[in-house]
C-alpha positions as CSV (number, residue, x, y, z in Angstrom):
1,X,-76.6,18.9,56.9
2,X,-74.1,22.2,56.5
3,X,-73.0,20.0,53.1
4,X,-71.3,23.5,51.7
5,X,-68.8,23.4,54.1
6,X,-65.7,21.2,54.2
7,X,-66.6,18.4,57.0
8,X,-65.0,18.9,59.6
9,X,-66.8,22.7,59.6
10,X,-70.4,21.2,59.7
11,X,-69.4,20.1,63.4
12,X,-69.2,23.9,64.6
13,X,-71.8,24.6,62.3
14,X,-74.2,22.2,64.3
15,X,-73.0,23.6,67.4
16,X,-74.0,27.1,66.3
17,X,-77.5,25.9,65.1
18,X,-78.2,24.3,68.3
19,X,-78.1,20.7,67.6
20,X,-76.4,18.3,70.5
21,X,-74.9,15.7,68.7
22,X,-74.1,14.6,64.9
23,X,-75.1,11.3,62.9
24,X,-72.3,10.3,60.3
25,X,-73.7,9.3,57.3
26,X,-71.1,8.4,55.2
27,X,-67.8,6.9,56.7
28,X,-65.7,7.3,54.2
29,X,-66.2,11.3,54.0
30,X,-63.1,11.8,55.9
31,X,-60.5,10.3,58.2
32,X,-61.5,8.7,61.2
33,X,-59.0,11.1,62.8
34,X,-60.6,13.8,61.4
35,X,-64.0,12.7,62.5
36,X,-63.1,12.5,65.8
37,X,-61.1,15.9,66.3
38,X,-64.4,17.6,64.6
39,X,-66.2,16.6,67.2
40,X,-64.0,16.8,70.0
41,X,-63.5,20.3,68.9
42,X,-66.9,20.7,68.3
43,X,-67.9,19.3,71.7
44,X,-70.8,17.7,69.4
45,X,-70.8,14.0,70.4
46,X,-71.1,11.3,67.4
47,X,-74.7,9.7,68.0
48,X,-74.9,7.1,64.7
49,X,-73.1,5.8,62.3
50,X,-73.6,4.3,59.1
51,X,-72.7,1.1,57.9
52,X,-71.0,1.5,54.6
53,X,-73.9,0.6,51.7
54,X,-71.8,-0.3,48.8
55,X,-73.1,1.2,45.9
56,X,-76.5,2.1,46.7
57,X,-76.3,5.6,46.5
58,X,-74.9,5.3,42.8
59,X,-78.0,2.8,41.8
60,X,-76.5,-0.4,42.1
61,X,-78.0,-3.2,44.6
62,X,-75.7,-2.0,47.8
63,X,-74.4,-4.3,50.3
64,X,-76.7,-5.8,53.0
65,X,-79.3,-8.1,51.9
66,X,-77.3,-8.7,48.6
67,X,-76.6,-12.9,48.2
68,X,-73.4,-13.3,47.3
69,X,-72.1,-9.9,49.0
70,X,-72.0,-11.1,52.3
71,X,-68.1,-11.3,53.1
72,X,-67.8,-7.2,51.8
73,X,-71.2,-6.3,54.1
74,X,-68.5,-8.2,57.0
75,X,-66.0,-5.9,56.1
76,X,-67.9,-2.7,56.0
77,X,-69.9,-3.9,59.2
78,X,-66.4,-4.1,61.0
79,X,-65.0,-0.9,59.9
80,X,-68.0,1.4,60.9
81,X,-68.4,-0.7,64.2
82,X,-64.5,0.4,64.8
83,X,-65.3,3.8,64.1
84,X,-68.4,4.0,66.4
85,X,-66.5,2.2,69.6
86,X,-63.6,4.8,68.9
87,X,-66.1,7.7,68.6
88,X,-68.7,6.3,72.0
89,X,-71.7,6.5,69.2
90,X,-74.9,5.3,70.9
91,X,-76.1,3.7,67.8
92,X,-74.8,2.0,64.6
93,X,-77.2,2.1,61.5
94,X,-77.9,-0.7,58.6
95,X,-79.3,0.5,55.5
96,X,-81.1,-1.4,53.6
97,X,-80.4,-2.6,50.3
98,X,-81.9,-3.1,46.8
99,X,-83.4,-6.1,45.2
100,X,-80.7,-6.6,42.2
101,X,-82.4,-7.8,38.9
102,X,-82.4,-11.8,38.4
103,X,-82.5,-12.4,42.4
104,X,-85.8,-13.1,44.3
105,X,-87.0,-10.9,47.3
106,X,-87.2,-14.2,49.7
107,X,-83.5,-14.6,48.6
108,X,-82.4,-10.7,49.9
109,X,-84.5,-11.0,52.9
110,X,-82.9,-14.3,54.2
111,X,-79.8,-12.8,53.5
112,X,-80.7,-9.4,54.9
113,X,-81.7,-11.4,58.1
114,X,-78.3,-13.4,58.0
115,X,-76.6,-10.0,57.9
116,X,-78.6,-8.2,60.5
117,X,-78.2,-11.4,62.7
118,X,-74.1,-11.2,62.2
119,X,-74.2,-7.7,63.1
120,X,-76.2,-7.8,66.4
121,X,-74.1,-10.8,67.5
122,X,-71.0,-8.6,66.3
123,X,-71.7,-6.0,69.0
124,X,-72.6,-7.5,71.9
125,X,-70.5,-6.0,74.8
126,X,-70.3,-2.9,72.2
127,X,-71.1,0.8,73.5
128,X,-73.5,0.7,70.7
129,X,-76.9,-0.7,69.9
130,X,-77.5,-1.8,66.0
131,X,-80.9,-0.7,64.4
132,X,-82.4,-1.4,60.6
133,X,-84.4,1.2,59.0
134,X,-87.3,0.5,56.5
135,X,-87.5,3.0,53.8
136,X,-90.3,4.4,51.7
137,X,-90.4,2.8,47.9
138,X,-90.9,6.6,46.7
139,X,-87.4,7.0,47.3
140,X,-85.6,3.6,46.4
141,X,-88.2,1.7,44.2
142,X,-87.0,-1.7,45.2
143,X,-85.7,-1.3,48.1
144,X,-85.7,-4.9,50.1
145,X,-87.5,-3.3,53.6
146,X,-90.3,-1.4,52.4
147,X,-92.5,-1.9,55.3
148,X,-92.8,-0.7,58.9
149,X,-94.5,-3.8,60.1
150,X,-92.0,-6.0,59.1
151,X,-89.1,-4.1,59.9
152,X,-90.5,-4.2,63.3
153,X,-90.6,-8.0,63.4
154,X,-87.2,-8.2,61.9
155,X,-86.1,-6.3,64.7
156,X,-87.5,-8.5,67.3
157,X,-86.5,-11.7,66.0
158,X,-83.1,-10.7,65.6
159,X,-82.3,-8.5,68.3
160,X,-82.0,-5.4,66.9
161,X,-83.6,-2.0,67.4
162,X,-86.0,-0.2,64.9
163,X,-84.6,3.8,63.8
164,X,-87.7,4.8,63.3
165,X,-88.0,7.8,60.5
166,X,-91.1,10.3,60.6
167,X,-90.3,11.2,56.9
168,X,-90.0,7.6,55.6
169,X,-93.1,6.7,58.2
170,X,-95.3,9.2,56.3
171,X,-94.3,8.9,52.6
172,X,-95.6,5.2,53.1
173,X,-99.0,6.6,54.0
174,X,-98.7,6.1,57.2
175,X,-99.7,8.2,60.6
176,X,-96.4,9.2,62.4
177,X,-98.1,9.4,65.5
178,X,-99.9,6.3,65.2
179,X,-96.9,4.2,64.0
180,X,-94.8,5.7,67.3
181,X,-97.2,4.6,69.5
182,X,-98.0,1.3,67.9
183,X,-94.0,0.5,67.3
184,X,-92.2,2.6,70.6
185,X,-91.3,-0.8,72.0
186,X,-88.7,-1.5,69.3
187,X,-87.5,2.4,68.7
188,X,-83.7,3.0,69.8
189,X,-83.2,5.9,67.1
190,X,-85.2,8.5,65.5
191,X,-84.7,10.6,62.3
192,X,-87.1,13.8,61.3
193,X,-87.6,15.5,58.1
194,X,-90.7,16.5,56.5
195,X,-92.8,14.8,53.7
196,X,-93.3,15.4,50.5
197,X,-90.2,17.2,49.8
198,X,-87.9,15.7,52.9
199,X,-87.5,19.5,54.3
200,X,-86.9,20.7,57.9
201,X,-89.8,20.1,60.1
202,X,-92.9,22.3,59.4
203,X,-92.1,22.9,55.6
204,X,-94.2,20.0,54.9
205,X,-97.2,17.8,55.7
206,X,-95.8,15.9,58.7
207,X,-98.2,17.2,62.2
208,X,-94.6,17.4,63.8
209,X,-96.2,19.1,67.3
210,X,-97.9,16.0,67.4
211,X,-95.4,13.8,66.5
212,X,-92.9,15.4,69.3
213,X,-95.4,15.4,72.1
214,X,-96.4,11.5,71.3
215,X,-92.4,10.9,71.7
216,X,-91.9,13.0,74.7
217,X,-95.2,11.9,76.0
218,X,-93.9,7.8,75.7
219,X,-90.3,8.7,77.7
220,X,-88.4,8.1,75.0
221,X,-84.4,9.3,76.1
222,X,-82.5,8.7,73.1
223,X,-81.5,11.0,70.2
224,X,-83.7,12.7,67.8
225,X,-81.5,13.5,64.0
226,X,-82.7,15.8,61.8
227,X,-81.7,14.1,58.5
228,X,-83.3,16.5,55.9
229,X,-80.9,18.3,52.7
230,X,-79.1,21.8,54.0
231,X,-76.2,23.2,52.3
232,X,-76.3,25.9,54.9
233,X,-77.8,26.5,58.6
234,X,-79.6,29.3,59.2
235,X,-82.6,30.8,61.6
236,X,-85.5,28.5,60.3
237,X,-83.2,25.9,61.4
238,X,-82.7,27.2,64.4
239,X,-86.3,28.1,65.0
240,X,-87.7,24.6,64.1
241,X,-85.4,22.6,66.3
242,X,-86.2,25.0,69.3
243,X,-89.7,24.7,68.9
244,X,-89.3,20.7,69.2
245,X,-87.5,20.7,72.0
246,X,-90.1,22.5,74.1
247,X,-92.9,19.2,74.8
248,X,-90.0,16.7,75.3
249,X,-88.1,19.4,77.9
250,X,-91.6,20.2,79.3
251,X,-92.4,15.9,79.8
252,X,-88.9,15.6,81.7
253,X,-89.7,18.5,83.8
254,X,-93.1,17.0,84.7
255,X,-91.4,13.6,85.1
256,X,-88.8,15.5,87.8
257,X,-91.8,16.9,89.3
258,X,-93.3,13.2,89.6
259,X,-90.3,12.3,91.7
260,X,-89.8,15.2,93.3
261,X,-86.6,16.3,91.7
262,X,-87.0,19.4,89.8
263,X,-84.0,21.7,90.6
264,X,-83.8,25.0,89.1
265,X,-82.5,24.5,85.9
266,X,-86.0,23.1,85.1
């Protein structure tokens, strides 16, 4: 998001869009210094962080499900879990890797689960909660977790929480509403962009007044990221995220109302 300006502008540049927080995708963007002055400046609080994914993002097998990579997924594990204790991020993200030619899948999952295991034990006590993300094979051909299901399982039998992705959710053929509903248990993160073309919300195919009022409709309290490609910020940005705001502020109002505290700031 705001990509054409330097990084430490993006934060002010969120701020003027109306966005409350800011997700960190790639660690090694700028100083953790820097990072956290942006936001402090910014008053934009850090709410994920990204594990560092090795080369994945130049083609190559990345870092956590890769045998034989497991002491540099440590490493990279340890240095974003740093960052996000320092910066009082809610939530700590790990991508997915690739399948590299010449290994088996079974081998990458059981290392993937190894991983994911090692990470969740890593941050107990933490300020921050760990979640896995399984991503749509249009995107990353052979990527290792392809599959909402079995993310979801993964999740629960290691401890970890599901970031749950409408654009991902959709591009595997799936019904965001449905796959909410059916999955909410295991949600501690959300990301929105739309599907095909992973735009804002409403420039696609995504039924994203649905999708918000099943989330604001289930009491989910944690932070929504818009993860879609913006060089700039503008008033369709601005219009979009207002418009989603307005069934999760209207659920906590009723919910207020439900307990009788509704003040007038409602």
């Amino acid at each position: 998001m705001a990509t054409a300006l330097p990084f430490a502008a993006r934060f002010a540049a969120l701020k003027a869009c109306g966005f409350e927080g800011a997700e960190i995708q790639r660690i090694g963007e700028a100083p953790a210094g820097e990072i956290a002055r942006a936001a402090a400046d910014s008053g934009l609080p850090v709410a994920l962080v990204n594990v560092g994914m090795g080369d994945l993002a130049e083609g190559g097998p990345g870092l956590s499900g890769v045998p034989g990579r497991e002491d540099l997924f440590r490493r990279r594990f340890a240095e974003a879990a740093m960052l996000a204790e320092s910066l009082g991020a809610a939530t700590l993200h790990l991508a997915p890797s690739r399948v590299p030619e010449g290994v088996t899948r079974a081998a990458c999952r059981d290392t993937y689960r190894a991983n994911v295991s090692h990470a969740v034990a890593a941050a107990r006590g933490a300020s921050f909660s760990v979640v896995i993300e399984p991503i749509n094979r249009f995107d990353i051909a052979d990527v290792l977790l392809d599959d909402l299901a079995t993310g979801a399982a993964l999740a629960r039998a290691t401890g970890a929480g599901l970031l749950f992705d409408a654009y991902h959710v959709a591009r595997m053929g799936l019904d965001p509403v449905a796959e909410w509903n059916r999955h909410r248990d295991m949600i501690r993160h959300v990301q929105v962009s739309d599907a095909p073309q992973r735009g804002r919300p409403g420039s696609g195919t995504i039924d994203f007044p649905a999708f918000f009022a099943a989330v604001a409709a289930s009491g989910y309290g944690g932070w929504i990221g818009a993860e879609y490609a913006a060089g700039t910020l503008g008033e369709a940005d601005e219009e979009w995220l207002a418009a989603a705001r307005r069934p999760i502020r209207q659920a906590a109002r009723s919910e207020r109302l439900a307990n009788g505290t509704v003040d007038a700031r409602a």
